[in-house]
C-alpha positions, 0 to 999 in steps of 0.5 A: 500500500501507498500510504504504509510508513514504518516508523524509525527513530534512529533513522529519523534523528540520522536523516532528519536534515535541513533542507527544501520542501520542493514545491519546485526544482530549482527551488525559489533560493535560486531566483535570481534578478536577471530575469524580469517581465520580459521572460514572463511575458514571452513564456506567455506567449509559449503558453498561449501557442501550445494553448496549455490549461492554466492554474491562477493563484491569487495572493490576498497579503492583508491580516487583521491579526498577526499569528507569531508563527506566521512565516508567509508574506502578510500585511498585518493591518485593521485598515479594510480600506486598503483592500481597494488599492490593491484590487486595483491594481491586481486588475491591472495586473490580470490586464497586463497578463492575459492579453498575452493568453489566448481567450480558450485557455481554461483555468482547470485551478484557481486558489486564493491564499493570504494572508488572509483572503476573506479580509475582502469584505463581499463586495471586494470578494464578488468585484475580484471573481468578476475581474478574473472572470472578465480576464480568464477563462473560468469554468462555470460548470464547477468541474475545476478546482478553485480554492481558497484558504479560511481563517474561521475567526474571518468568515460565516455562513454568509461568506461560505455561502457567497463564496460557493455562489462565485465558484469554490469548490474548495476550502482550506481552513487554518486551525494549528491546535486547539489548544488554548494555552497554544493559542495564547503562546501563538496569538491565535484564540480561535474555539473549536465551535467557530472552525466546526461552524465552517465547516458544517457551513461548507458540507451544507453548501457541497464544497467538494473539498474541506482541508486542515492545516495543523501546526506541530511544535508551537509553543506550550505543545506537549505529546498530550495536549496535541493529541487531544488536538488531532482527536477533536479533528479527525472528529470534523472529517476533514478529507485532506490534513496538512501537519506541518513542522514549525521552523522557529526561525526568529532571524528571518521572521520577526514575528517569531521573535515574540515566541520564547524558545523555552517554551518550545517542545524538545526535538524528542517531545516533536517526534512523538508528536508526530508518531502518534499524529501518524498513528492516530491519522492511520487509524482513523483511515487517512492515508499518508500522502507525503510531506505531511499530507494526508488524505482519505482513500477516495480523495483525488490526491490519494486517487492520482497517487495510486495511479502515479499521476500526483504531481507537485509545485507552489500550490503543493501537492496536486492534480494540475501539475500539467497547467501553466500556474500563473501568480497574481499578487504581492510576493505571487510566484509562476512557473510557465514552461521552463520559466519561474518567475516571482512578483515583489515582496514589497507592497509598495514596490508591487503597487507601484509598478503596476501603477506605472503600467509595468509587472511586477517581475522582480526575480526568477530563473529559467530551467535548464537541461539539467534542472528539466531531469533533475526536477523530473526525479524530484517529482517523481520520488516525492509523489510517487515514491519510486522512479523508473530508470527507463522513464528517465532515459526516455524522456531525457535521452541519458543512461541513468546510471552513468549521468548520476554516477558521483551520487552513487555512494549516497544512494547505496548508503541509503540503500544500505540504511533501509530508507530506498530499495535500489536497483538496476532499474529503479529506486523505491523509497522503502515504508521507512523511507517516506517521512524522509522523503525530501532527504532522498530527493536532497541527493539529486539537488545540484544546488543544495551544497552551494547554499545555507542550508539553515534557510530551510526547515528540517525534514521532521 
């Protein structure tokens, strides 16, 4: 089975690295500022001549309430008036873009992500879906994926119910834990009746997908009080969890400086909360897709990795990896054919860019042979969990064995260790190998050894 993890601590604590999460490869480390709005605009012409479906994500930076662990590109503010300005210039942008898309390019995925999305107040959110509308090809048949991430302390009936009217399918609800000595520590007091209430909101309406991200290693968490946490989730019946590692990386996020590095769980305390979120998701029928994703059998994403067709990228894992995703908004990525390009970070610069009539391309990178076989690989093995030589050598006219050869030793010693099974022709991650997903893909990075490793989380 798929989902089968065997979990092994001495393997963990050898193989618990630093390192990316792999939502591409090159990963964002590598942007760089040699490219711009013209690489962008002519990979959109490549899109529109090969007449390729598209994924949209849309970035809504704004926050009225600031979450100390909070690593995302936000704008912590109570000013609502400020919404405005930037949809304005987020039409600009969507004007800019798509007079370079061809009209029957269909948004097969569209996401909005933050921040906080539903800071729109409904008048705004009903303007940005008919702005988009007006630009894009939008599905009107509820046959796409279009999602949104939910703060439940932003949103109610109301919203769930508008949203549903514009065209979501999806939702993706922050909840971290439950618990409300955590959620003091973390400044985020959010009760388990108004997340539950959104999620009824969301059964009642038939959004076809209801997603929860849960948070392990906040402060003031203990093995126990986490538990109790995932026990009260797996009650709501989400079809997809997300449990992620807090990286306290107060250095590069200020916001993390306002949580006290004593009242962090210990590494030891961390893995048993992680084993037994494991142990209490298996057991409840939710499948292990990687890369602290799960989800329950009959969902698309456990569905696409039985049939090998899971694939990943900024959106995380998905069903739309074969989409040019196109990213609207302050800080908003692309990956267009080869080309990966970034907006800037900085509102003010976006902004005025746009005002000026010009992108706001600020970085990015152009993919070239050996990052085309080498992100191939990456993909393959963390969705997948196996790679097919052949496949390789096919698509990429190389002998596998002799192109990697300097990675050899590596692999055999992971061989060796029990993590992959490797072959003549093919490599396995192994039921202990899965939580250690991203360390096998590490192996096959070309850039990992020329960077600070200390910019990434740690695999577990």
């Amino acid at each position: 089975m798929l989902d089968a993890i065997r979990w092994d601590t001495d393997l963990i604590r050898r193989y618990d690295l630093a390192g990316p999460r792999y939502t591409s490869y090159p990963t964002a480390v590598q942007f760089n500022s040699q490219v711009g709005a013209f690489d962008l605009l002519h990979a959109l012409r490549d899109s529109r001549k090969a007449q390729r479906p598209l994924s949209l994500y849309v970035h809504i930076p704004f926050c009225a309430n600031i979450c100390y662990y909070c690593a995302c590109n936000k704008v912590i503010t109570k000013d609502r008036s400020r919404a405005l300005p930037y949809l304005q210039r987020l039409e600009q942008e969507m004007q800019l873009i798509a007079c370079h898309l061809a009209p029957n390019q269909r948004v097969e995925q569209l996401h909005f992500g933050g921040g906080t999305p539903t800071f729109l107040n409904h008048d705004e959110l009903r303007q940005l879906m008919a702005l988009l509308r007006k630009h894009f090809n939008l599905l009107d048949d509820d046959s796409g994926d279009y999602g949104i991430e939910i703060d439940p302390r932003e949103a109610d009936w109301s919203t769930m119910g508008l949203l549903r009217e514009l065209g979501f399918n999806r939702v993706s609800i922050g909840l971290q834990d439950l618990d409300p000595a955590v959620q003091r520590a973390v400044n985020r007091l959010q009760s388990l009746d108004e997340t539950r209430a959104v999620i009824e909101a969301a059964r009642t309406l038939q959004f076809r997908s209801i997603n929860i991200d849960l948070i392990y290693g906040l402060p003031k968490q203990t093995p126990e009080n986490f538990a109790r946490t995932v026990e009260e989730v797996i009650s709501l019946q989400p079809d997809r969890l997300s449990v992620f590692n807090y990286a306290h990386l107060p250095e590069r996020f200020m916001p993390q400086r306002r949580i006290s590095g004593s009242e962090l769980p210990a590494p030891a305390e961390k893995l048993q909360m992680l084993q037994r979120t494991i142990e209490q998701l298996t057991a409840a029928g939710y499948r292990y897709i990687g890369m602290d994703h799960f989800a329950l059998p009959d969902d698309e994403l456990a569905i696409a990795q039985e049939e090998s067709t899971l694939q990943r990228n900024f959106q995380g894992y998905t069903t739309h990896g074969h989409c040019d995703l196109i990213g609207l908004g302050v800080s908003a990525i692309s990956q267009i054919g080869d080309l990966y390009c970034q907006n800037s970070s900085d509102l003010t610069h976006y902004q005025n860019a746009l005002a000026g009539a010009q992108l706001a391309t600020s970085r990015g990178l152009v993919c070239n042979a050996d990052d085309r076989l080498r992100r191939e690989v990456i993909q393959q093995l963390i969705c997948n969990f196996s790679l097919k030589f052949e496949e390789i050598e096919q698509a990429f006219n190389i002998d596998f064995r002799g192109y990697f050869n300097e990675l050899w030793p590596e692999l055999e010693e992971m061989a060796d260790d029990g993590l992959i099974e490797l072959g003549g022709e093919a490599i396995i991650v192994l039921p202990a190998g899965r939580l250690l997903v991203r360390s096998v893909c590490m192996v096959f990075d070309a850039y990992l050894g020329q960077q600070n490793r200390q910019r990434f989380s740690r695999v577990i």
